[in-house]
ZAMI-480966 format. One record per residue (C-alpha): residue number from 0; residue in three letters; x, y, z. Coordinates in Angstrom, 3 decimals. Example, Ala and Ser with C-alpha at 12.3 -4.5 7.8 and 13.67 -1.06 7.14 Angstrom:
BEGIN
PT pos code       xx       yy       zz
PT   0  ALA   12.300   -4.500    7.800
PT   1  SER   13.670   -1.060    7.140
***
This chain:
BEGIN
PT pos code       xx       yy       zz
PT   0  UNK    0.000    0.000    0.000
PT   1  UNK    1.318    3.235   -1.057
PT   2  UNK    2.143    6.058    1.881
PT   3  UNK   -0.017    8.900    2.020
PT   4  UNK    1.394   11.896    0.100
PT   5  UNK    2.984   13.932    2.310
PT   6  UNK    0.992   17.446    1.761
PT   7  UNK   -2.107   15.378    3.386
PT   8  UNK    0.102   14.704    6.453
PT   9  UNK    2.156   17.993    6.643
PT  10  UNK    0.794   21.202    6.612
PT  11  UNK    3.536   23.519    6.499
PT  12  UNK    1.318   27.116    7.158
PT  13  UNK    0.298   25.598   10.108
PT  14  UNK    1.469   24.968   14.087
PT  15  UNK    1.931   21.246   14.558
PT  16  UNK    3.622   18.092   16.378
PT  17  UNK    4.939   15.119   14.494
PT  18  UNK    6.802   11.655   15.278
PT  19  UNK    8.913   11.210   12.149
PT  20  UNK   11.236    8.065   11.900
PT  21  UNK   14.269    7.474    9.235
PT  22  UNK   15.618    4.063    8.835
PT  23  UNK   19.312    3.028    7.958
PT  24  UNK   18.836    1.220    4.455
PT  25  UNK   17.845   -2.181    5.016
PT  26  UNK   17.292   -1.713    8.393
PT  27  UNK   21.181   -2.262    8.616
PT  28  UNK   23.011   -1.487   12.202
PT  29  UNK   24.685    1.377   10.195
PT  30  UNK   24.808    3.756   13.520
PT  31  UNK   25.743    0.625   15.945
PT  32  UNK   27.725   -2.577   16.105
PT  33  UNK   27.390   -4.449   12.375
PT  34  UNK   27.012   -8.139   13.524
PT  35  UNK   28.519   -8.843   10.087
PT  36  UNK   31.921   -7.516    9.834
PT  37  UNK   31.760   -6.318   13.743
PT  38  UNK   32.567   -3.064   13.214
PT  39  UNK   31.131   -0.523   15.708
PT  40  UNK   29.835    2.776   14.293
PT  41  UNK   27.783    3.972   17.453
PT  42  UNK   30.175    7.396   17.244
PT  43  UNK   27.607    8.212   14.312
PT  44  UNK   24.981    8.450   17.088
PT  45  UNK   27.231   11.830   18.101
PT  46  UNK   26.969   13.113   14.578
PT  47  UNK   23.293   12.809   14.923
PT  48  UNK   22.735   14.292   17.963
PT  49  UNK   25.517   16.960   17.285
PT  50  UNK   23.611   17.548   13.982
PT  51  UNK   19.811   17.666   15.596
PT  52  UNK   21.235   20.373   18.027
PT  53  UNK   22.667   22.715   15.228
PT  54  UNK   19.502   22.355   13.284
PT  55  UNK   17.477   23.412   16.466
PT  56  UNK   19.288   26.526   16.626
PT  57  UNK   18.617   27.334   13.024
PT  58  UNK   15.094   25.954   12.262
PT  59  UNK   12.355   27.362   13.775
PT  60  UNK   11.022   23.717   14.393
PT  61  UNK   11.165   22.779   18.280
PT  62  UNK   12.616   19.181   19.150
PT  63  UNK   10.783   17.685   22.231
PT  64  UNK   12.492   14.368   21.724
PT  65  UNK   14.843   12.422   19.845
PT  66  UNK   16.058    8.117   20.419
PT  67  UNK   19.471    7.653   18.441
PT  68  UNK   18.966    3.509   17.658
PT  69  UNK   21.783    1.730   15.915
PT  70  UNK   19.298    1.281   12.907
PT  71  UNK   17.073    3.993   12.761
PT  72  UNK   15.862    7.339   14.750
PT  73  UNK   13.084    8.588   15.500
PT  74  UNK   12.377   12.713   15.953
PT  75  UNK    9.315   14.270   18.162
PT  76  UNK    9.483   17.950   16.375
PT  77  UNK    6.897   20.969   16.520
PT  78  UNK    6.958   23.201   13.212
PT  79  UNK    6.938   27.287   13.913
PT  80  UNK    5.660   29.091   11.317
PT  81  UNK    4.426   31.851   13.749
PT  82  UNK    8.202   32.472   15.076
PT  83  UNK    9.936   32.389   11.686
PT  84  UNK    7.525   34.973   10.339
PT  85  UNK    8.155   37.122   13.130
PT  86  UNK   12.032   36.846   11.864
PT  87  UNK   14.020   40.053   10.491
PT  88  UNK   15.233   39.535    6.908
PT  89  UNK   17.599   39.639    7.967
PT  90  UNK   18.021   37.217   10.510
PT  91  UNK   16.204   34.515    8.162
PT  92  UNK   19.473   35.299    5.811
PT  93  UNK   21.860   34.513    8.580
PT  94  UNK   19.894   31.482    9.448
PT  95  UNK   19.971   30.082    5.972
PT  96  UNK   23.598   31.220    5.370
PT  97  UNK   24.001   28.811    8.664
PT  98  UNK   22.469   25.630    7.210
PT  99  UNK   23.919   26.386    3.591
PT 100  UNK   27.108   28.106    3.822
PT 101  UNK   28.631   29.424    0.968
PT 102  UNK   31.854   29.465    2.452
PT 103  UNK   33.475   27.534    5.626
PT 104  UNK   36.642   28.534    8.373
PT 105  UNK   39.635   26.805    8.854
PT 106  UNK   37.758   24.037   10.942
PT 107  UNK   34.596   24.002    8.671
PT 108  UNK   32.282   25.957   10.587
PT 109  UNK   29.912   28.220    8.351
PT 110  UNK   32.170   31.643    8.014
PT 111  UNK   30.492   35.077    8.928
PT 112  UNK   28.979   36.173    5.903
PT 113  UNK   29.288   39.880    4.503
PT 114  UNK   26.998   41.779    3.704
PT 115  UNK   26.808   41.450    0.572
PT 116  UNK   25.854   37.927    0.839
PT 117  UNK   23.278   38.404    2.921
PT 118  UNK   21.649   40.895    0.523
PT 119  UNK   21.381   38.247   -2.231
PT 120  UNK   18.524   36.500    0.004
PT 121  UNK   17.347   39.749    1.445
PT 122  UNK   16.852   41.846   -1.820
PT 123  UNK   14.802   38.842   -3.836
PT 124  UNK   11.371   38.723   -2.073
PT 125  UNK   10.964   35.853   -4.158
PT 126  UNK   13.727   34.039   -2.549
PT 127  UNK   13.913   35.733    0.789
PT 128  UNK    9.808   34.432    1.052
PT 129  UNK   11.022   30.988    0.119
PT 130  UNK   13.892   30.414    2.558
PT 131  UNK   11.592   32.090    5.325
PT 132  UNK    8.891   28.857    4.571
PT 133  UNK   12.043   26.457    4.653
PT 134  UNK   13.321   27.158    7.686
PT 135  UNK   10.068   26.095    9.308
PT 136  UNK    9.279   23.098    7.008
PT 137  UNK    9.592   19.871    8.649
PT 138  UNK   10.792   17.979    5.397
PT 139  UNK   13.627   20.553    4.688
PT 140  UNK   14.936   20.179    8.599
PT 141  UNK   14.834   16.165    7.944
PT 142  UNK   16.530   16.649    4.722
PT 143  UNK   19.113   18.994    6.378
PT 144  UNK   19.408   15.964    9.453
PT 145  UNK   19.838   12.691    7.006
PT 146  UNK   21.647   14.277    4.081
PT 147  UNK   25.086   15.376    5.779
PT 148  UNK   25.084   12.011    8.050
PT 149  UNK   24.675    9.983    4.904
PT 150  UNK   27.174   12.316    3.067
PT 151  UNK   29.839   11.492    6.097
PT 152  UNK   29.324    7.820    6.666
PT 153  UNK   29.962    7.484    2.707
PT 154  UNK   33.067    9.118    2.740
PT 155  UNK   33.678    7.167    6.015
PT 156  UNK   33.031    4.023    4.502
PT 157  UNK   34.644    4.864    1.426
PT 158  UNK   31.486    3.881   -0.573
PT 159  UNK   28.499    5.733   -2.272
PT 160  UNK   24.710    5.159   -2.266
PT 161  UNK   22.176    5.565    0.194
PT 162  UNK   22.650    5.521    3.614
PT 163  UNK   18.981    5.906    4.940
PT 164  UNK   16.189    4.306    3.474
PT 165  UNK   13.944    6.289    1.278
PT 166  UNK   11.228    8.994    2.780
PT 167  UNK   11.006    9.273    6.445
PT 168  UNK    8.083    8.393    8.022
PT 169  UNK    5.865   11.071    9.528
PT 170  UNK    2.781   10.720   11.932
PT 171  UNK    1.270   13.890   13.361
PT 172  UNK    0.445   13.826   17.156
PT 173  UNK   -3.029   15.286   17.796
PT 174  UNK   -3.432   15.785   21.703
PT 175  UNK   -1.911   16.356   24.988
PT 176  UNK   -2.296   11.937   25.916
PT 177  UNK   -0.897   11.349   22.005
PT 178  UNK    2.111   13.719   23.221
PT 179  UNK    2.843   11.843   26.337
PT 180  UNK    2.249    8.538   25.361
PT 181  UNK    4.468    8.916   22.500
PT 182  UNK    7.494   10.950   24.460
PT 183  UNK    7.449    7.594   26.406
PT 184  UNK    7.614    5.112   23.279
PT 185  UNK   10.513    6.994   21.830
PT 186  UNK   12.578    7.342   24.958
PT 187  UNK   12.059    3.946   26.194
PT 188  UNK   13.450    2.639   22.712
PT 189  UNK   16.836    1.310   23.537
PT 190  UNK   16.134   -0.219   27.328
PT 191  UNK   12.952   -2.237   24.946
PT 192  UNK   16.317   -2.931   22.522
PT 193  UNK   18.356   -3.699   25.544
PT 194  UNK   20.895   -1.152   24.621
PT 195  UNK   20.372    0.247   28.138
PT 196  UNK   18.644   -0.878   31.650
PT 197  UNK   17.457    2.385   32.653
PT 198  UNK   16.547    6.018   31.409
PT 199  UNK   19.689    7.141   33.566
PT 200  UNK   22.279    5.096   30.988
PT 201  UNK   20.148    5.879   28.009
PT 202  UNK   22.328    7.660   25.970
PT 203  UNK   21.451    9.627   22.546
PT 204  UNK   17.936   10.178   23.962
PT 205  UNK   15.837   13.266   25.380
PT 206  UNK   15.447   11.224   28.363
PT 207  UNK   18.918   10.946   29.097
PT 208  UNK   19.418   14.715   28.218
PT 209  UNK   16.128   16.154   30.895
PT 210  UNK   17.881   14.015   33.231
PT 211  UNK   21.212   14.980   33.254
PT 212  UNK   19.295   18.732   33.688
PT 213  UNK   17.436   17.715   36.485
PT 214  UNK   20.704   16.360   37.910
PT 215  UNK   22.542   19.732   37.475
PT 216  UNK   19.746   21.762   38.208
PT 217  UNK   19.584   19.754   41.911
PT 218  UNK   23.473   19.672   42.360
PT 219  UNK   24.931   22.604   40.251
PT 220  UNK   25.547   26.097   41.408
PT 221  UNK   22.186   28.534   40.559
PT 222  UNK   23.496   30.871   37.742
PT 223  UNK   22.900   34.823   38.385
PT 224  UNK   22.314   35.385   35.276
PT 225  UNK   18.918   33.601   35.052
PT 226  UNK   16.643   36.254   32.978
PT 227  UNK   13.288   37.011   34.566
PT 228  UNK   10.278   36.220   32.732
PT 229  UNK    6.976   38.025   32.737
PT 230  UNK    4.312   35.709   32.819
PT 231  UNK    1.335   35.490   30.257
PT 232  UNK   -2.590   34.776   29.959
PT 233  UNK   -3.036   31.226   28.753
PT 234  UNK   -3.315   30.138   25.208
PT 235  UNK   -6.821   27.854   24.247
PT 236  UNK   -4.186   26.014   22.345
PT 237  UNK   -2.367   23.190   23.494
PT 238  UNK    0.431   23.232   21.231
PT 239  UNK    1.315   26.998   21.826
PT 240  UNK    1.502   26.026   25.618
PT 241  UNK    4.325   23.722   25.225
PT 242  UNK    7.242   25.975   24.056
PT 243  UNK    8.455   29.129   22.468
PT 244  UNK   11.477   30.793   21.053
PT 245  UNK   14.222   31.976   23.952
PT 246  UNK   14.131   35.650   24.679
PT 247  UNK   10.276   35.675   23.939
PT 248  UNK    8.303   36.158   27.512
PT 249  UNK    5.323   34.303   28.975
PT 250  UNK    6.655   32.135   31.331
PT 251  UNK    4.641   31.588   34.964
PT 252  UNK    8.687   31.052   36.694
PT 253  UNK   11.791   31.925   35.797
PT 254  UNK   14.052   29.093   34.538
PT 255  UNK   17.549   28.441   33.111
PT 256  UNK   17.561   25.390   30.844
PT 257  UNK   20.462   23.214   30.649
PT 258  UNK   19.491   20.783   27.631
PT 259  UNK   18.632   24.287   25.839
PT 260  UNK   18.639   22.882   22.107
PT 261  UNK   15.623   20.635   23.328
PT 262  UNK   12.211   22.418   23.209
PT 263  UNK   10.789   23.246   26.725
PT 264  UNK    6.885   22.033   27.001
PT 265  UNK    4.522   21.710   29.483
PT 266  UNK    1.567   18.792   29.671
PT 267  UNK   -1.514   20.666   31.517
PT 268  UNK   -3.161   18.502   34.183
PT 269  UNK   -6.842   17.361   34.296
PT 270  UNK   -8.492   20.103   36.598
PT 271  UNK  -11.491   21.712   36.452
PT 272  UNK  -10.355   25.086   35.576
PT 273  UNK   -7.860   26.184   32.160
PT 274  UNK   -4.627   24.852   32.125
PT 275  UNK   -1.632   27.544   32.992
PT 276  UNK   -0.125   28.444   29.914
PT 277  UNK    3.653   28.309   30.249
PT 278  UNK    5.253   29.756   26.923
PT 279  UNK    9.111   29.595   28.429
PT 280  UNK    9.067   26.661   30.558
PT 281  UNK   11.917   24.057   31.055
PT 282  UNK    9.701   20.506   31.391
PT 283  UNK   11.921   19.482   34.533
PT 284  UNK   11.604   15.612   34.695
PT 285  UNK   11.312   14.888   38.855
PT 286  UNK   12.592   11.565   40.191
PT 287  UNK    8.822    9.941   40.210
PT 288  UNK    8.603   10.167   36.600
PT 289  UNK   12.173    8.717   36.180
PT 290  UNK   11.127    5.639   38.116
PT 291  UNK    7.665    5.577   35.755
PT 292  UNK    9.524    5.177   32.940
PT 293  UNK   11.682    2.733   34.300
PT 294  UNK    8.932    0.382   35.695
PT 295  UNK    7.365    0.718   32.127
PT 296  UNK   10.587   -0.259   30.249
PT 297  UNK   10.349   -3.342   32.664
PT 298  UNK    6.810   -3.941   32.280
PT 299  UNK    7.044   -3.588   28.161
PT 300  UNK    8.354   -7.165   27.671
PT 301  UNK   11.735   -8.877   27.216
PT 302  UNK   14.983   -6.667   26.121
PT 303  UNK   16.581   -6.770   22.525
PT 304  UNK   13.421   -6.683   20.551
PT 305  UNK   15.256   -3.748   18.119
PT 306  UNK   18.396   -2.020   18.477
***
């Protein structure tokens, strides 16, 4: 059966959440230990990871959470087109110039463009309105994720071809319980795989990431420089509650995120009155909900179903 086209799925004018997952081609352990030739390629997990964080910082799509597998990944990303088209021309230039440099430094960072090169986006409308729409499309931030870690393992592997299989797969997350529910799936990926016993030792996953913050937030020194944040009237929708741009306000507490490349979010609780909206808050995962996702790794079934 043929996938659905993509424009039915993805609505790119419009504020959503989606699960999207990207196999290895031939569901080959391409980003883990090869039980072929025994090689271990699980430092490709840090190119991925590496790679997702850069991207946050130039997309305006949110990640809320990521599981690096040896085989595949999967991605739980929020599209922005209400922050991008609050974006200077500016700033949409440098953004772009970012993720498509037209020249690199000595260590192959992007270079600081001139001016001049930021005019060639900025002075075509044309253009300038079609980079602004890319930078909060969800297929051009996959493209930018896959593409360079395929490029890399080639050259790597001293081969050509593909390295991921052929469209990712994209399911769009419709409620606060579809959230949740699917945060959980994703994270608890490699104990299920028995890469890992416990969210604590689950690396190259958002898990692992919100609780190395809650362990620095509980044992690290408080930073003066925390910004206040004004707080805001709530939002009737839930997926503007769950995370904004840094620097914008509407928080109900002032925060200072450690895993900042992942999106803050809230989940609003079942009460009889609105939800708080919390447009800058840091989800900070307490020790109860550690040991919940622990007892449901164990509960899930035996280890080493997928890797």
């Amino acid at each position: 059966m043929p996938r659905i086209p993509r424009k039915f799925v993805f609505d790119p004018t419009e504020v959503g959440v989606y699960h999207c997952i990207n196999r290895c081609v031939r569901r080959a352990f391409l980003c883990g230990t090869d039980i072929v030739s025994g090689k271990c390629f699980d430092h490709r997990k840090d190119w991925i990871q590496q790679r997702l964080e850069f991207l946050a910082g130039c997309f305006a799509v949110d990640v809320l959470g990521f599981s690096i597998m040896s085989n595949h990944i999967h991605v739980i990303v929020r599209n922005r087109p209400d922050v991008v088209n609050g974006w200077s021309d500016d700033e949409v230039a440098r953004r772009w110039w970012n993720v498509f440099p037209k020249r690199r430094d000595h260590v192959g960072n992007p270079a600081e463009p001139t001016d001049s090169e930021l005019t060639m986006t900025t002075a075509d409308p044309d253009r300038l309105s079609e980079v602004r729409s890319r930078l909060s499309d969800l297929s051009w931030f996959m493209r930018c994720l896959v593409e360079p870690i395929a490029r890399q393992a080639n050259r790597e592997d001293k081969c050509s071809g593909r390295f991921f299989e052929g469209r990712y797969r994209c399911q769009p997350i419709l409620d606060e319980p579809a959230l949740a529910a699917c945060l959980a799936y994703v994270d608890l990926n490699p104990i299920r795989a028995g890469i890992a016993e416990t969210p604590e030792t689950s690396r190259f996953t958002s898990v692992f990431e919100r609780i190395q913050a809650l362990c620095e937030a509980n044992t690290g020194p408080a930073d003066p420089a925390t910004p206040e944040v004004v707080s805001q009237p709530s939002h009737p929708n839930w997926l503007l509650r769950m995370a904004v741009e840094p620097g914008m306000p509407g928080a109900t507490e002032t925060v200072q995120p450690h895993a900042e490349w992942l999106s803050p979010f809230e989940l609003s609780t079942a009460t009889d009155q609105p939800a708080a909206t919390c447009r800058r808050f840091e989800h900070r995962l307490s020790a109860d909900e550690v040991q919940r996702l622990s007892a449901t790794a164990r509960l899930d079934g035996p280890p080493g179903a997928r890797r």
